[in-house]
N, C-alpha and C positions, 0 to 999 in steps of 0.2 A: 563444768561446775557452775554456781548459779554467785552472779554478784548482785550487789544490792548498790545502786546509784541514788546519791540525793542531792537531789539541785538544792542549793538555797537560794531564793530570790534576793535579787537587789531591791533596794526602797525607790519605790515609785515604778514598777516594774508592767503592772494591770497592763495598761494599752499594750506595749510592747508582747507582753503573754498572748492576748488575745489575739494580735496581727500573725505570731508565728505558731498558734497551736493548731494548725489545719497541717501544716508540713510534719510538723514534733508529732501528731496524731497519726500519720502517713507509717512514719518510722518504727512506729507504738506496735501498728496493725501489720510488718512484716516480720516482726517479732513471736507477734500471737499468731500469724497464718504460718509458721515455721515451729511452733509447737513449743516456742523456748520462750515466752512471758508467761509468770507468774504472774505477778500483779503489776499494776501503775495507776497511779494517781495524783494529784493536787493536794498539800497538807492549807486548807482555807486558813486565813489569819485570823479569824474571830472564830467560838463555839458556833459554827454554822453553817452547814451544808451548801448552803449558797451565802457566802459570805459577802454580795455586791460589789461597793469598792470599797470595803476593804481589804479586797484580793485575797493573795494566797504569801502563804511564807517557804514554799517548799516543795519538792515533789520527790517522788519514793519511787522507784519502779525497781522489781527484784527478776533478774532473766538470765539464761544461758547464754553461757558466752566458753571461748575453747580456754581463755587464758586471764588473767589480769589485764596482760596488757589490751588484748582486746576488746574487754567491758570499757577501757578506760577512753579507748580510741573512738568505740562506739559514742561513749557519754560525750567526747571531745568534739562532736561532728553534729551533733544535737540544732537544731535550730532554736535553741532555747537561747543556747550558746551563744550563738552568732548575731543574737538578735538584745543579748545581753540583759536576759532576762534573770539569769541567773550568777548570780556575785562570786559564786564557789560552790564548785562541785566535790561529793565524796565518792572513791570507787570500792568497796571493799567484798573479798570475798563475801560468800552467807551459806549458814548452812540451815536448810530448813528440816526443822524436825516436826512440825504438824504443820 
């Protein structure tokens, strides 16, 4: 089944995003090589594609996973996580119809 994760960043978050998105990026890429990411991305904190510092507020990634608890343990293990780039995470199922 596919869950939908979304980081919320913590405030003042930028440096810490940047030093841990090479490993978070790793994790992203055995997701997509195993056929089970739909999407991921950065929600930017300004209307702008490249928002500078004013960073990001969020991030979205929708993927297969066997279970709940799975998606949840995956989101839990994140180096986003551990690098405390993110204040609160959501796990929740998703059902994609287009």
């Amino acid at each position: 089944m596919l869950y939908m994760i979304q980081g919320h960043d913590a405030p003042d978050s930028l440096d810490a995003r940047l030093a841990a998105r090479p490993e978070h990026l790793e994790r992203l890429q055995a997701l997509r090589d195993t056929g089970r990411l739909v999407l991921a991305g950065p929600c930017p904190a300004i209307d702008s594609p490249d928002p500078g510092p004013a960073g990001f507020s969020a991030s979205l990634i929708v993927a297969e996973f066997p279970s709940l608890e799975a998606a949840r343990e995956w989101a839990d293990a994140d180096p986003y996580v551990r690098a405390g780039v993110y204040a609160s995470v959501d796990v929740r199922p998703f059902k994609q119809v287009f």
